[in-house]
C-alpha positions as CSV (number, residue, x, y, z in Angstrom):
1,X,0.0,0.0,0.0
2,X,1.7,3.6,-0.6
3,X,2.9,5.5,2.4
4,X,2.3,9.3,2.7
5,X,3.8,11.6,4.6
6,X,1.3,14.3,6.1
7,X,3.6,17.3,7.3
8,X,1.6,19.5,10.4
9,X,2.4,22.8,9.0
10,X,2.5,26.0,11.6
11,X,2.6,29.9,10.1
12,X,6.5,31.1,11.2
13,X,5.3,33.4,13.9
14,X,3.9,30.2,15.8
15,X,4.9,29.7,19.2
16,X,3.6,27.1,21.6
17,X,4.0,28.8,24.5
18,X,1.2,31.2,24.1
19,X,-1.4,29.1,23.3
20,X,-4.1,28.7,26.5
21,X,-3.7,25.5,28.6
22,X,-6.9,24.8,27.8
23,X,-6.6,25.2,24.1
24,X,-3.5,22.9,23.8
25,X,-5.0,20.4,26.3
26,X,-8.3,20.0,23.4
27,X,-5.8,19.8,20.8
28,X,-3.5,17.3,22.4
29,X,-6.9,15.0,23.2
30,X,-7.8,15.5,19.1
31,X,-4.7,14.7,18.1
32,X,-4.7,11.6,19.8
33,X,-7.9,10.4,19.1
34,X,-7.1,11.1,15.8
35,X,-3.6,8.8,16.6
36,X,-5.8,5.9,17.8
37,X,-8.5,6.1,14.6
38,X,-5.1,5.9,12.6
39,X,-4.1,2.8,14.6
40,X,-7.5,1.0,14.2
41,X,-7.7,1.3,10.8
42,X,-4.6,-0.4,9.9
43,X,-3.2,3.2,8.3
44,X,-0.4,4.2,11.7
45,X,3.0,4.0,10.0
46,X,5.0,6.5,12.2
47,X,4.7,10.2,13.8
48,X,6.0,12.6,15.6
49,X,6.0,16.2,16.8
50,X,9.2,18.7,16.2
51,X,10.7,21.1,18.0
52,X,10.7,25.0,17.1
53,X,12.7,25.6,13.7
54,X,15.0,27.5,16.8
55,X,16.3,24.3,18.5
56,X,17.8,22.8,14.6
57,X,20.8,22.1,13.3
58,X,21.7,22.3,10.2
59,X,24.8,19.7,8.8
60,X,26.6,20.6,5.8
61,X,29.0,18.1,4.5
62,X,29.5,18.6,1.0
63,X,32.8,20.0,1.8
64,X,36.3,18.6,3.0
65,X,34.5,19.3,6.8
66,X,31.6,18.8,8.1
67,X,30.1,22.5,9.0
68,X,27.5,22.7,11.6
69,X,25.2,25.9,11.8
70,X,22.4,26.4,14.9
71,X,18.9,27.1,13.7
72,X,16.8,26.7,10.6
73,X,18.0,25.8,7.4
74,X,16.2,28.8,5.7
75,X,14.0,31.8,6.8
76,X,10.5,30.8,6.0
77,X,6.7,31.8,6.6
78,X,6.3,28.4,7.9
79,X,7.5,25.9,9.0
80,X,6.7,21.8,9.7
81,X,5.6,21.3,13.4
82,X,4.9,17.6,13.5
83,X,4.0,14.8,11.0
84,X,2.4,11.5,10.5
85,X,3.6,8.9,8.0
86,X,0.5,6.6,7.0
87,X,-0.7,3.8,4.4
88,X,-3.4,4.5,2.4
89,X,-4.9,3.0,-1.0
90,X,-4.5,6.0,-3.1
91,X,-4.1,10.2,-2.8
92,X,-8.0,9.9,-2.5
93,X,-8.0,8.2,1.0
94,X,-4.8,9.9,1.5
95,X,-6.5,13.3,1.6
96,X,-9.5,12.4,3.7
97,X,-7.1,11.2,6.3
98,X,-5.5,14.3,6.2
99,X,-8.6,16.1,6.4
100,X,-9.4,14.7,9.8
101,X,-5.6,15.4,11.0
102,X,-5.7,19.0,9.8
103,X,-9.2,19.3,11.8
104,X,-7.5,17.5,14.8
105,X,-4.2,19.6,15.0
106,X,-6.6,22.6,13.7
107,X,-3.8,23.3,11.8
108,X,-2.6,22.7,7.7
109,X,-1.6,19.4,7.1
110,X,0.4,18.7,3.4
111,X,0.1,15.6,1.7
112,X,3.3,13.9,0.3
113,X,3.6,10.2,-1.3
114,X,6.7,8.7,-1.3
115,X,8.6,7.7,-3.9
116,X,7.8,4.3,-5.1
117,X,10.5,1.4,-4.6
């Protein structure tokens, strides 16, 4: 079955911290409802949350070293908060999962297949 990945995507100016208890603590129950219908349904591959663009790393090592630069790899509007990787029979069912994970994170959610083998 082909594998998406569904990428959480927050505007750049996001910032956890200053979002109400009370609205985190709904979204963290959505999300993992949403987790267990994924589960269920035979679709859970993988996922995970990030950390802010802030906490990155970026390794280059095209060169004759390795260099190593703190922070995001480029300055962008947005910017991928967390992601699911799931199975699904075609873009079709790909997208109405995503639908449900967009409404659960109440965020954007891009749809990606992978590159078949």
């Amino acid at each position: 079955m082909p594998q998406y990945l569904l990428s959480v995507v927050h505007p750049a100016d996001f910032d956890p911290a200053q979002v109400g208890e009370e609205d985190m603590q709904r979204m963290f129950a959505q999300v993992g409802a949403f987790n267990e219908e994924l589960r269920t349904s035979g679709s859970w591959v993988f996922a995970g949350g990030l950390m802010p663009p802030s906490d990155s790393t970026v390794v280059d090592a095209t060169g004759t070293e390795p260099v190593l630069t703190d922070g995001p790899f480029a300055e962008t509007k947005e910017y991928l908060g967390g992601f699911w990787v799931i199975e699904a029979a075609d873009l079709d069912a790909a997208l109405a999962i995503a639908t449900k994970g967009s409404a659960a994170c109440e965020g954007k959610v891009e749809v990606r297949p992978f590159q078949s083998e």
